[in-house]
C-alpha positions as CSV (number, residue, x, y, z in Angstrom):
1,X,5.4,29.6,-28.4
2,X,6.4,30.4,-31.6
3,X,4.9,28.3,-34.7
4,X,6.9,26.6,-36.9
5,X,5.8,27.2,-40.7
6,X,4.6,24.2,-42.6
7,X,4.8,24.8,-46.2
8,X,1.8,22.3,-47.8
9,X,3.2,21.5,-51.0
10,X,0.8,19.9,-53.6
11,X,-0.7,19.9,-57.4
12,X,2.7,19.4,-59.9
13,X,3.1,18.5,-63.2
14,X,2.6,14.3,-62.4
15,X,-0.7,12.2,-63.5
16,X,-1.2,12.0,-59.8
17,X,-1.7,16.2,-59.8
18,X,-5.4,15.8,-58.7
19,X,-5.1,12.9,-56.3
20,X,-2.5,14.9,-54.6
21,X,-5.0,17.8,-53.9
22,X,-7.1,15.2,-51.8
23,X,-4.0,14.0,-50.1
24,X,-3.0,17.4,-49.3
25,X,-6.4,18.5,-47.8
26,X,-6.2,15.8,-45.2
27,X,-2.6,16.9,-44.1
28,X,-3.8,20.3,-44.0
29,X,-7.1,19.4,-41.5
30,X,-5.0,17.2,-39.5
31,X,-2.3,20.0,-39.2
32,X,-1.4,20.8,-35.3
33,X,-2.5,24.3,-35.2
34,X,-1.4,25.2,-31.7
35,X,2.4,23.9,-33.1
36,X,2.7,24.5,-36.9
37,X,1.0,27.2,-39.1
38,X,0.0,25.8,-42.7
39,X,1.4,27.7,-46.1
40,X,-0.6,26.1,-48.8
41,X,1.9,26.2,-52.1
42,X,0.4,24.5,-55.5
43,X,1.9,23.7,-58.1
44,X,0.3,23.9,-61.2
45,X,0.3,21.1,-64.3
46,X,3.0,23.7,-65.9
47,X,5.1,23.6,-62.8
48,X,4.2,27.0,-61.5
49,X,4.8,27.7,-57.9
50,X,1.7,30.0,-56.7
51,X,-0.1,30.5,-53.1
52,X,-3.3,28.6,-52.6
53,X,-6.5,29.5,-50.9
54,X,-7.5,27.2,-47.8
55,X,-11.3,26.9,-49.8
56,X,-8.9,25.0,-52.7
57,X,-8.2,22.2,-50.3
58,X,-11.4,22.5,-48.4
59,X,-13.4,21.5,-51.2
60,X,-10.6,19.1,-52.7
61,X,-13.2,16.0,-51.9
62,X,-14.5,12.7,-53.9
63,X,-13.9,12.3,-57.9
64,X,-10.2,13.6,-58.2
65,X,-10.9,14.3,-62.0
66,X,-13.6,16.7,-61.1
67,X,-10.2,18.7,-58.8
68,X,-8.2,21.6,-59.9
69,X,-6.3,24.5,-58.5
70,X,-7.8,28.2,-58.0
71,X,-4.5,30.0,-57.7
72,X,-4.7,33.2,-55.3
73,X,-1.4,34.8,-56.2
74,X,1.3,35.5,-58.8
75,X,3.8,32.7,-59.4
76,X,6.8,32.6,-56.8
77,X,10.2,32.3,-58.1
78,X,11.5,28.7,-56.6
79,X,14.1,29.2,-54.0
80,X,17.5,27.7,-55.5
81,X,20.1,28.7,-52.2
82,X,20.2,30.1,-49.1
83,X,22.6,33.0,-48.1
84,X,25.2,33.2,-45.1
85,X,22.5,34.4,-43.1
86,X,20.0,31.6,-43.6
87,X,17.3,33.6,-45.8
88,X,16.8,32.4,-49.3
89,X,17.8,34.6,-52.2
90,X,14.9,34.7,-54.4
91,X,12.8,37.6,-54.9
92,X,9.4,37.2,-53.1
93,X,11.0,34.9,-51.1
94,X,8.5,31.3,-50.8
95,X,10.7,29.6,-47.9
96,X,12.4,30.5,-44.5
97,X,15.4,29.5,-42.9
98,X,13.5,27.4,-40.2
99,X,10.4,26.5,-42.5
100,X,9.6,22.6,-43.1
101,X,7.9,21.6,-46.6
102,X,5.4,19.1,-46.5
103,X,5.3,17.5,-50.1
104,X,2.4,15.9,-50.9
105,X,3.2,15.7,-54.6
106,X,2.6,12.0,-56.0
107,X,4.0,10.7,-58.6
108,X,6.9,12.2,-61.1
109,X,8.5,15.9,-60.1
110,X,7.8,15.6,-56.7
111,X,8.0,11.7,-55.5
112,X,11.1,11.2,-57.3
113,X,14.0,13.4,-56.1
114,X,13.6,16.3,-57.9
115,X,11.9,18.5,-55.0
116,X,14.1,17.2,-52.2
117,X,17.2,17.7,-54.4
118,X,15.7,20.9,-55.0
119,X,15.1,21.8,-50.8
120,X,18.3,20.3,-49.8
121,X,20.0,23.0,-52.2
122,X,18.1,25.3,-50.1
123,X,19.0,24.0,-46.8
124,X,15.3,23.5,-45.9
125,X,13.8,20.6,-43.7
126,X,11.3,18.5,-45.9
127,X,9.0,15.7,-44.8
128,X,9.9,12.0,-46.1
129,X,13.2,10.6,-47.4
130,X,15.9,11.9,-49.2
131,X,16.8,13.0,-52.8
132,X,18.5,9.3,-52.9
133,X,15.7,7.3,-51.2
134,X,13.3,9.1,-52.9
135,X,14.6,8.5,-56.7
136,X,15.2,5.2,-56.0
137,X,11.7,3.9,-54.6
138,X,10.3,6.3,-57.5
139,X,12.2,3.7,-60.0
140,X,10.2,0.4,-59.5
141,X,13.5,-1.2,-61.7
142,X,16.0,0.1,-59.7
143,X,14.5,-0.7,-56.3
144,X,13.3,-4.6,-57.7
145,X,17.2,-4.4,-58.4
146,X,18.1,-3.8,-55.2
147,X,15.7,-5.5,-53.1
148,X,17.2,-8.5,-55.2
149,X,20.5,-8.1,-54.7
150,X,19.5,-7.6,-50.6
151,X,17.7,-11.5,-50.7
152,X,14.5,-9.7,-50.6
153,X,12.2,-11.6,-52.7
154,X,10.4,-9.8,-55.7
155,X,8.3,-11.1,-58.4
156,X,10.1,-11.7,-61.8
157,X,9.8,-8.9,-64.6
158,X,11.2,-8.0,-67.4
159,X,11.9,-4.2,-68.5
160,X,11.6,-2.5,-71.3
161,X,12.7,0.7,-72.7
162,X,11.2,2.9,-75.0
163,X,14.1,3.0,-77.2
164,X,14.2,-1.2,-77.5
165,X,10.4,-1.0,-78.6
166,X,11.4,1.4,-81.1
167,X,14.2,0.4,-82.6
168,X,13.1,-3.5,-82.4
169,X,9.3,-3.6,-81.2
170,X,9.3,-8.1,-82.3
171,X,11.9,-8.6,-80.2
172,X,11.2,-6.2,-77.3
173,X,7.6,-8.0,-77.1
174,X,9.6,-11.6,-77.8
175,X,11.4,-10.5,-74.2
176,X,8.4,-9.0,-72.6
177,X,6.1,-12.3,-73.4
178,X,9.1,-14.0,-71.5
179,X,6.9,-14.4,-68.4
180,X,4.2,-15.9,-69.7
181,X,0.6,-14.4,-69.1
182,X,-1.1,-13.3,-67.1
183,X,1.6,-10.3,-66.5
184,X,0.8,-6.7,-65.5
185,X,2.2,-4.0,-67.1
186,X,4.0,-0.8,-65.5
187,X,5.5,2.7,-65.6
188,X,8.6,2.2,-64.0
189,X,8.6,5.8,-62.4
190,X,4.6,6.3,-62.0
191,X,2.1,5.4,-59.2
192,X,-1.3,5.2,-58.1
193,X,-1.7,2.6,-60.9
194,X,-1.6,5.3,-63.5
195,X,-0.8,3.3,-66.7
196,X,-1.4,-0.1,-65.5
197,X,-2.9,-2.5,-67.3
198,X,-3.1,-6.6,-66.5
199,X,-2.0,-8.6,-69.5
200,X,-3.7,-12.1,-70.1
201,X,-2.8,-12.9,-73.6
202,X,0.0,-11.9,-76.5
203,X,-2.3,-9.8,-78.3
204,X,-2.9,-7.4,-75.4
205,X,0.3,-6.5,-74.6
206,X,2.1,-4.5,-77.4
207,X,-1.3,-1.7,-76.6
208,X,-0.3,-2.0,-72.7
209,X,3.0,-1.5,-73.4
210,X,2.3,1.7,-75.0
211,X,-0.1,3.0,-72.7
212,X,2.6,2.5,-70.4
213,X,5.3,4.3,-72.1
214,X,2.9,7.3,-72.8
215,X,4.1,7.7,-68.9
216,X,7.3,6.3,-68.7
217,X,10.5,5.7,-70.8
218,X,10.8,2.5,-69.1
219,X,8.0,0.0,-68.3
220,X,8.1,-3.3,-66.5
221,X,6.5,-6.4,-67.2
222,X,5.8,-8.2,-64.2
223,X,4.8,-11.9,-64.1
224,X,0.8,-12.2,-62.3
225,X,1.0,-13.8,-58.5
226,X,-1.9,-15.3,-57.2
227,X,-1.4,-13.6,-54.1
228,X,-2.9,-11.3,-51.4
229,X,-2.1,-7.7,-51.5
230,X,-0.6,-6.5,-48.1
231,X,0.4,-3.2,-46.9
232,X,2.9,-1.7,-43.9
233,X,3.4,1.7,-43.1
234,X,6.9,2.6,-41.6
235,X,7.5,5.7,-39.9
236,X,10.9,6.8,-38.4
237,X,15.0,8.0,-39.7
238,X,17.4,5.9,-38.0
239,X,14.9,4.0,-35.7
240,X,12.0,3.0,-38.3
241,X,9.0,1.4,-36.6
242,X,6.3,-0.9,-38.7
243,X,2.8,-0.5,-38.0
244,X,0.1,-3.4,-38.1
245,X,-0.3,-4.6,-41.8
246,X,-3.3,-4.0,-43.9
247,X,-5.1,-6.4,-46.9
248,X,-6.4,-4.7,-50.2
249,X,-9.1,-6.5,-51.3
250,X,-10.7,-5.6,-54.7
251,X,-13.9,-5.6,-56.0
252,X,-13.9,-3.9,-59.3
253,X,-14.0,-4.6,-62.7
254,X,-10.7,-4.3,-63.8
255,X,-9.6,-7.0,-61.8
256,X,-6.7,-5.7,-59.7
257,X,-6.3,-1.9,-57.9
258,X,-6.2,0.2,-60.5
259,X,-6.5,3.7,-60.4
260,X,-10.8,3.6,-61.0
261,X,-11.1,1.2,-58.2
262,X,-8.9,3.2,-56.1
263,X,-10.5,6.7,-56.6
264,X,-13.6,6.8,-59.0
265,X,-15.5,3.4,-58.1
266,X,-16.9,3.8,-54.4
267,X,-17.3,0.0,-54.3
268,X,-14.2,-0.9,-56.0
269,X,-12.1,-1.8,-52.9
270,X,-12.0,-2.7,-49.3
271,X,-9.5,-2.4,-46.4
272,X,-8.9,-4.5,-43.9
273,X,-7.3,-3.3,-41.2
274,X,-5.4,-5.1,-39.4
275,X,-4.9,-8.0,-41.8
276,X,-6.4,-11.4,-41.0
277,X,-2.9,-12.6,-41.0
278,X,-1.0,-15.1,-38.3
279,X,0.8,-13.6,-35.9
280,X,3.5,-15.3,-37.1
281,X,3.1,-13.9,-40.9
282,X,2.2,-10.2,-39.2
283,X,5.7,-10.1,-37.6
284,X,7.5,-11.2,-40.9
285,X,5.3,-8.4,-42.4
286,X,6.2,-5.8,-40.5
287,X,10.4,-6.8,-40.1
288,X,10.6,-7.4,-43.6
289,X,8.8,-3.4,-44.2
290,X,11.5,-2.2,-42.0
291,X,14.5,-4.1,-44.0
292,X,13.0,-2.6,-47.3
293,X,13.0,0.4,-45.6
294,X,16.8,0.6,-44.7
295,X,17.7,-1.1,-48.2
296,X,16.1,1.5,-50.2
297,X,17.6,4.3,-48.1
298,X,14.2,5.7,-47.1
299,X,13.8,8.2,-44.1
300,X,10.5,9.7,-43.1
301,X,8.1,7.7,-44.4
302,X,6.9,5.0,-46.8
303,X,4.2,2.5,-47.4
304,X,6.0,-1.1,-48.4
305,X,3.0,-3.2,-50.5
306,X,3.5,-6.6,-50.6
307,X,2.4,-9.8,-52.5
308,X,1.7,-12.6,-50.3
309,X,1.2,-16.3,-52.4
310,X,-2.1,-17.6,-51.9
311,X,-0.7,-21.1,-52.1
312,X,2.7,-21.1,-50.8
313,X,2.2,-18.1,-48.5
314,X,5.4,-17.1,-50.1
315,X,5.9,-13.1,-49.4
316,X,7.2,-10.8,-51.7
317,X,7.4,-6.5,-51.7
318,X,5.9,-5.3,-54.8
319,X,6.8,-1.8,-54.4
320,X,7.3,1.3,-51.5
321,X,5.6,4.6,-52.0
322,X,7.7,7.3,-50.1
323,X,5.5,9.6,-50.1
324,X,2.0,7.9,-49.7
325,X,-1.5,9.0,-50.2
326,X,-3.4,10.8,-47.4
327,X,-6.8,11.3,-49.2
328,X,-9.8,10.0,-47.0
329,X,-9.5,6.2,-48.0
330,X,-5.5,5.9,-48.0
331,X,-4.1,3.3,-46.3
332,X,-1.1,5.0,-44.9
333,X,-2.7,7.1,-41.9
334,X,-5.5,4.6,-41.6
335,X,-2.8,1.9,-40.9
336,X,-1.0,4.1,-37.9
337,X,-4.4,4.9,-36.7
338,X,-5.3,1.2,-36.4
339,X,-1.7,1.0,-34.1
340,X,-2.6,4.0,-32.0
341,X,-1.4,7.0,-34.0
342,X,-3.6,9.7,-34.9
343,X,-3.6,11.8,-38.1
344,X,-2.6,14.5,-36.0
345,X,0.0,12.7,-34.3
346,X,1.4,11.4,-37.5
347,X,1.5,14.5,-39.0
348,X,3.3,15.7,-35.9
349,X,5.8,13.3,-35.9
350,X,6.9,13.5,-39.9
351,X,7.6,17.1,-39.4
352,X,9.5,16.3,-35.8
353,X,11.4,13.7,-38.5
354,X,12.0,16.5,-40.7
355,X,13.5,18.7,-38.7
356,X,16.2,16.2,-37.3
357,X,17.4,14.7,-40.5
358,X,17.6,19.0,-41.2
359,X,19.7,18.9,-38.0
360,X,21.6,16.4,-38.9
361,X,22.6,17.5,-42.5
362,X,23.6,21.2,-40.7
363,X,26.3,19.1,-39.1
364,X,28.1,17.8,-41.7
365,X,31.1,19.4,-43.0
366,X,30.6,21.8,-46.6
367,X,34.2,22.8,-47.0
368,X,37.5,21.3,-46.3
């Protein structure tokens, strides 16, 4: 049987560049050798394209600030088009007609639209949603916007832009303080809670805000819940399925999970998988992951994180990552495992989902 080429694309010029490198390592052990035969691409923090050894991931273990890449071959041109025969017109060609691209880029350049724009120009299959879905669950604004719009309950924020704090920084921290306090502070287009910070008084926020736009051009100020934080992992195109949820429960310093309690502090957080969560609650979990799903346009995959009211057991979705971490403590595999999916399986099955959304694009008409 012939083996279908899984390019494992990781690094990238994105704050998340070394926690990718974990994430990747666990997609490439849990990589169906008898089926697929692993490429390992990085991309380097200057956006280079080069091969990777397998000792790079290998060793890709523990602090991710102690991680980098140990290119192994001259940069690849990036392919831009495919010709009438299906081969892509680059010299040195990086990508096959028939090849699926894994990205497991985090973060901006690779979470965001930019890559899948880039592979559906080339008419290659890719793993997780779309250049659309994609860019939208990237934008925090956008898909709060959205979800709004839907009837899908959000927690109230304000957003501001790096041009209002400019041009008008009393009035731009007038709007942010709207809220009140405690309110955390965002990069609209970041994750892994780079630039986060939690906000309990006025004086604390104009130095959060500007941590945050040191990431971001736009930066949300979102009021603090008192709430649970709940996970759901949804797998699937047209027929998305909801695995069991799973509670975040933090222990660290900073008070909420930030990016030290999620990858530097061992002790910083716990999983609990499932949730200790009514049945009831579990089912409006898991059908309100899938309508997020749909109403953001995602395909593939994505993680939907929820707030759910300590008091009122009111739920609402804080934010989807579309393509979500795969290190050794992330919650997206370890959720699908705890509903009878194995890393291997899953793995499996995102390619699989690749390949028909690659089918189904092939169909559509190009000219008139």
């Amino acid at each position: 049987m012939n083996k279908t080429r899984v390019i494992i694309l990781f690094g990238g010029r994105s704050a998340e560049h070394e926690v990718s490198l974990l994430s990747a390592r666990n997609v490439f052990v849990a990589l169906d050798r008898e089926r697929f035969e692993p490429v390992l691409i990085g991309i380097d923090k200057q956006g280079r394209w080069r091969p990777e050894a397998e000792q790079t991931l290998l060793g890709a273990t523990g602090d991710p600030r102690t991680l980098s890449l140990k290119a192994v071959g001259r940069a690849l041109q990036v392919p831009v088009y495919p010709d009438s025969g299906g081969a892509v017109t680059t010299p040195r060609a990086l990508l096959r007609h028939d090849d699926v691209v894994f990205p497991v880029l985090h973060g901006t350049y690779g979470e965001d639209g930019t890559v899948q724009g880039l592979l559906e120009l080339a008419d290659i299959a890719y793993v997780g949603p779309g250049t659309l879905g994609s860019a939208i669950g990237m934008d925090k604004d956008v898909a709060k916007r959205l979800l709004a719009q839907a009837g899908i309950l959000v927690v109230p924020w304000r957003l501001v832009s790096a041009r209002e704090f400019s041009r008008n920084r009393a009035a731009a921290l007038a709007y942010a303080s709207e809220l009140g306090f405690p309110v955390f502070v965002k990069p609209a287009n970041a994750g892994s809670s780079v630039g986060v910070s939690k906000v309990k008084s006025a004086a604390e926020l104009e130095p959060a805000l500007r941590a945050a736009l040191g990431f971001d051009s736009k930066v949300l100020v979102e009021a603090a819940v008192n709430a649970r934080e709940i996970e759901c992992a949804v797998l699937g195109n047209d027929e998305p399925q909801a695995s069991v949820p799973a509670e975040i429960i933090v222990h660290h310093r900073d008070g909420f999970y930030s990016y030290n309690a999620k990858y530097v502090d061992a002790d910083g957080a716990d999983a609990k998988i499932a949730a200790d969560l009514p049945p009831e609650l579990t089912l409006r979990v898991r059908k309100l992951a899938v309508e997020t799903f749909r109403c953001l346009e995602l395909a593939g995959m994505a993680r939907v994180d929820f707030f759910l009211d300590r008091q009122s057991s009111t739920l609402y979705v804080n934010e989807v990552n579309t393509i979500p971490g795969f290190t050794a403590i992330s919650m997206y595999p370890k959720m699908w495992e705890a509903s009878g999916v194995s890393q291997k399986e899953l793995i499996a099955r995102l390619i699989d989902l690749a390949i028909e959304r690659r089918a189904e694009r092939r169909k559509l008409k190009t000219q008139i």
